[in-house]
N, C-alpha and C positions, 0 to 999 in steps of 0.2 A: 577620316581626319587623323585617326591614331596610328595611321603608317605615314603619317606626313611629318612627323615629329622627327626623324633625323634630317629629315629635306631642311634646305637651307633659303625655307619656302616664306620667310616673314621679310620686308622691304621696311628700311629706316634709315634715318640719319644719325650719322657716330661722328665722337671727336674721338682722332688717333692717336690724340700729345697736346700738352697743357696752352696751347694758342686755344686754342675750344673751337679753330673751325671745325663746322659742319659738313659733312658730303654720305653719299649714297652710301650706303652698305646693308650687306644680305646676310640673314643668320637664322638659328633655329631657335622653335619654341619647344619647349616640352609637350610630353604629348599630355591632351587631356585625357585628367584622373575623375576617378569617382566623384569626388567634392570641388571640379572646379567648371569653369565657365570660359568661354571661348570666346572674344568680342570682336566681331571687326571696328576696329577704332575710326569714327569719324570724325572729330574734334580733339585738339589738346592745347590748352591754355598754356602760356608761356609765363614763367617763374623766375625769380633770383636766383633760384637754387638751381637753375638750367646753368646757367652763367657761374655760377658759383662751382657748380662740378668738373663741367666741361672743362674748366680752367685752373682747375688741381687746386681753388683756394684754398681746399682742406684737409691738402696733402694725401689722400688718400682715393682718388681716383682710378677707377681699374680702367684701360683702354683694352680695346674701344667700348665709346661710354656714348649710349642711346638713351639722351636726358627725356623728361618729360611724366610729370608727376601731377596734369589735369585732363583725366582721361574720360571721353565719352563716347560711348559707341554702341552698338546693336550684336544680342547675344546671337552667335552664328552653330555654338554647338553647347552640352552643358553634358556633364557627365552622368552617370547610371545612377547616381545618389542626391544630385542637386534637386531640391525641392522649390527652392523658391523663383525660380529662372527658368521661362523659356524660351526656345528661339527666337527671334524678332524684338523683343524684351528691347528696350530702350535701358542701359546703363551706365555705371558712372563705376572708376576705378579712382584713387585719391594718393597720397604719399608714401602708402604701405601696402603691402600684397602678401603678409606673413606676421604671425608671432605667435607664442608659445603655447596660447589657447588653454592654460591651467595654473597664470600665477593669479596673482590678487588682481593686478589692471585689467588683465584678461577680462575674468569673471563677473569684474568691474564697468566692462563692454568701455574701458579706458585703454583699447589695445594697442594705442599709439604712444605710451609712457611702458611699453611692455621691454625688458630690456635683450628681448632676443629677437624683437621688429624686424620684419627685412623691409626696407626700404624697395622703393616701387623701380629704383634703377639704382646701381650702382651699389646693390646690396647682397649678402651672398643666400641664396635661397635656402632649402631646405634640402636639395639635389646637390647641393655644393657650387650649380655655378651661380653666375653673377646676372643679377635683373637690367633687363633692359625696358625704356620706359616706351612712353606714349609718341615718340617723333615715329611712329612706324605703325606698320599697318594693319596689326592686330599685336591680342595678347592672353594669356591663358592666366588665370586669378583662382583662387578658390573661393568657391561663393560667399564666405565668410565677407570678405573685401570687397562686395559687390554692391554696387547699391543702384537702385528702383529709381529711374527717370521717370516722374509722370510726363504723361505723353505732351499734356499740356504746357510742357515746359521745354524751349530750344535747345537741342544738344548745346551749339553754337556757344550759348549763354549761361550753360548747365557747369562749361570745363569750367569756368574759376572759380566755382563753388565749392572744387573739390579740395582747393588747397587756402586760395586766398580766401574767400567768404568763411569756409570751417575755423580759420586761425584768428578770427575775431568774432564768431558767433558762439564760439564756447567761451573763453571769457565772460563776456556779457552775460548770458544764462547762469555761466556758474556764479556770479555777482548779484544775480537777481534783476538786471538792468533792458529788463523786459515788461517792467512794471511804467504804464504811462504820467507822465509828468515829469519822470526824475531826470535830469540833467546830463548829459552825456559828453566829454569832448573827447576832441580824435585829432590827432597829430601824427599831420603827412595826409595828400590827400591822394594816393598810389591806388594800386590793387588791392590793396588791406584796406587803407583809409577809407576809400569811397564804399567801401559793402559797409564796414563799419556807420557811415552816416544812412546807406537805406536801410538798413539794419534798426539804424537807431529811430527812425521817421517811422518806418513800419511796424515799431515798440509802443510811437507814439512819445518818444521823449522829446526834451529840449534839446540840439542838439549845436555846439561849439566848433567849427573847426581852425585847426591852429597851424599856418604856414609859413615859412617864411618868405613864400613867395606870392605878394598880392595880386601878382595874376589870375591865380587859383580862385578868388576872391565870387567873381561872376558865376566859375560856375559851382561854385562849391555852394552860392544862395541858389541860384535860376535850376541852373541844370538837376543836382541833388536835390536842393531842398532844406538843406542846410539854415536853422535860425539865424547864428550867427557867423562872422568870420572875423578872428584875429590874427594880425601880423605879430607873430609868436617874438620876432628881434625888435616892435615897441614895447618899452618897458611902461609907459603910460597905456596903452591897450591890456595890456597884460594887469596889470594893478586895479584897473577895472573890473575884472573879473576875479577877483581874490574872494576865497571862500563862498564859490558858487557853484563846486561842479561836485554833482557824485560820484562820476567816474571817469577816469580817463582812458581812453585806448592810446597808447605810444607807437605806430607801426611806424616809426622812423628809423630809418635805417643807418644812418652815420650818425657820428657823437657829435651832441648836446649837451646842454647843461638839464640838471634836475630839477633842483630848487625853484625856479618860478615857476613849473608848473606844479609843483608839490604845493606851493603855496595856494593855487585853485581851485584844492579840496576841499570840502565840507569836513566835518568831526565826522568822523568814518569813514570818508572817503575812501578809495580803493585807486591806483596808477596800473594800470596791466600793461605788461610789458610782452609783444611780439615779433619786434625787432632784434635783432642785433646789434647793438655798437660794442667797443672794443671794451667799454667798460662805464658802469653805473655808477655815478659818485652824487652823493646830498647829505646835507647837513642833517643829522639826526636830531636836530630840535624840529624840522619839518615832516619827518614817520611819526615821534613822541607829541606834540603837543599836536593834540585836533585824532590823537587817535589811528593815525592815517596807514594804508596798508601800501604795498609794492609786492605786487602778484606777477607771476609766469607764467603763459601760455604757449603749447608749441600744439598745431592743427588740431584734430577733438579724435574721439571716438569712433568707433562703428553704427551707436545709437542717435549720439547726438548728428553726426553728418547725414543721415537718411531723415532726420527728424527738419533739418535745417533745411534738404534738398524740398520735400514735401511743403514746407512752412515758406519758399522763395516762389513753387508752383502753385500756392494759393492766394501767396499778396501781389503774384506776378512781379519780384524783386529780382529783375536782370542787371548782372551788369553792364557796365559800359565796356564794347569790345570792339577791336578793329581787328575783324577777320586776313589772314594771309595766307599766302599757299608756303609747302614748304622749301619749298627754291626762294625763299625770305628768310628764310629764319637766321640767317646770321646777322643780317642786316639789325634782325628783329632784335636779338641779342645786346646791340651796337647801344638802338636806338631804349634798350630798358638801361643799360646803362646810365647812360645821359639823360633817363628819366622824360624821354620823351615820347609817353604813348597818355594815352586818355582810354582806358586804364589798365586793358591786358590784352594783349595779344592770344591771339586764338587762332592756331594752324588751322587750315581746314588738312585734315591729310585726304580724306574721301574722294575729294576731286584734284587733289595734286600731287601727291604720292601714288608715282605710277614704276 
């Protein structure tokens, strides 16, 4: 394998300029090092931040750019020094594939706030060049960034764990909102939102969801599980629920107003934010009076993602995926857009990436 490493021997899909289409392209991996692990990629979850790259939203895109940052797949080689990996190994790769391994986050196993991260694509490694992600048909990680699929648990179903499930399961732990009974709402019922509600059932809380689309409505009670469901634009719905929830998850992605859900808190409350919008604005008598917090989360750790993979293989918390090949993925792109999947996209590359 360590003379295959100038070959131009890895098959993925790249955007070549800010349209973000997709098509075939061929390039090298690095060879494996002493501390890294070899995967052939069978699964990768599809993201915002696919769409968001490919498409220079942030100004900072290297072409050709091979998105893809929910990676699962089966260890094919591990190096002379990898302990915890072997061959056949069922694994997961997540948003990052690098960081400095000796500041405080680090040591903190919070290596995804570390500020020399290399991002899992589109990031510059430690070699100098530029990471390419999961649309492709392997990839070389240091075991550090590896983590342990129980067998019992679908690749398939494993990829969105790696991005979407982690960006609302740490949150919550860090909140405490793993304790059964306490109240939970979640706004937006996407890739984030819906792990957020099995998340929140499999905590054992109450759980709220907030939409503004009552379609959502069936399956956010039948299909999830969901206690209740409110159309977040009735202001009599919304009123109803004033000073009921412990916490809120926000995975909404375009701007909104603040203030009526700040007012849903309880005295202490906690609003966690994993979203994006362009900008945060609430009336500070709604943080001050009742106590209330507005918290930031961006994906977890190295301890809490293998802790949450393990904790999703034993309550069997899949989520909801429509498997595609990757002669889709643009399509698939189109259609996250328009917010039209139930609830993530999940390449297969194993059987389409040829």
């Amino acid at each position: 394998m360590s003379s295959e490493g100038a070959k131009e021997d890895c098959l993925g899909w790249a955007a070549r300029d800010p349209s973000g289409l997709l098509s075939p392209y061929k390039f090298s991996r690095r060879t494996v090092g002493s501390d890294d692990v070899s995967i052939r990629i069978t699964h990768c979850g599809v993201c915002y931040a696919d769409v968001a790259w490919t498409r220079n939203e942030h100004g900072d895109s290297k072409y050709p750019l091979v998105p893809g940052h929910e990676i699962v797949g089966i260890v094919k080689e591990v190096g002379s020094s990898v302990l915890r990996f072997k061959v056949g190994d069922h694994v997961g790769v997540g948003t990052y594939v690098n960081s400095c391994r000796e500041c405080e986050n680090c040591n903190d196993r919070l290596e995804n706030n570390c500020e020399k991260g290399v991002f899992t694509f589109d990031g510059i490694d430690a070699d100098g060049t530029v990471t390419k992600g999961g649309y492709s048909s392997y990839i070389v990680v240091h075991e550090r960034y590896c983590f342990t699929i129980p067998e019992n648990l679908p690749l398939a179903s494993a990829a969105p764990l790696l991005c979407a499930g982690i960006t609302v399961y740490t949150p919550m732990m860090r909140h405490k909102m793993n304790q059964p009974g306490k109240s939970l709402g979640v706004i937006g019922l996407g890739g984030l939102g819906h792990m957020a509600v099995m998340f929140g059932k499999a905590f054992g809380l109450k759980v709220t969801v907030f939409s503004t689309s009552i379609s959502k409505r069936e399956e956010a009670l039948s299909l999830l599980g969901a206690d209740h469901f409110v159309v977040s634009s009735d202001p009599e719905q919304m009123k109803a629920m004033a000073k009921s929830l412990h916490f809120i998850i926000d995975t909404a992605a375009g701007d909104h107003p603040f203030d009526p859900y700040m007012s849903l808190l309880k005295t202490g409350g906690v609003l966690a934010l994993v979203g994006f919008p362009s900008e945060v604005k609430f009336s500070p008598a709604n943080l001050n009076i009742g106590m209330k917090t507005v918290s930031g989360s961006l994906t977890g750790g190295t301890k809490d993602i293998q802790e949450m993979i393990d904790f999703c293989a034993a309550q069997k918390i899949y989520p909801n995926i429509e498997v595609i090949p990757i002669d889709y993925a643009n399509e698939a792109l189109e259609r996250l857009i328009k917010r039209d999947v139930k609830y993530r996209f999940v390449i297969d590359i194993e059987n389409s990436l040829k």
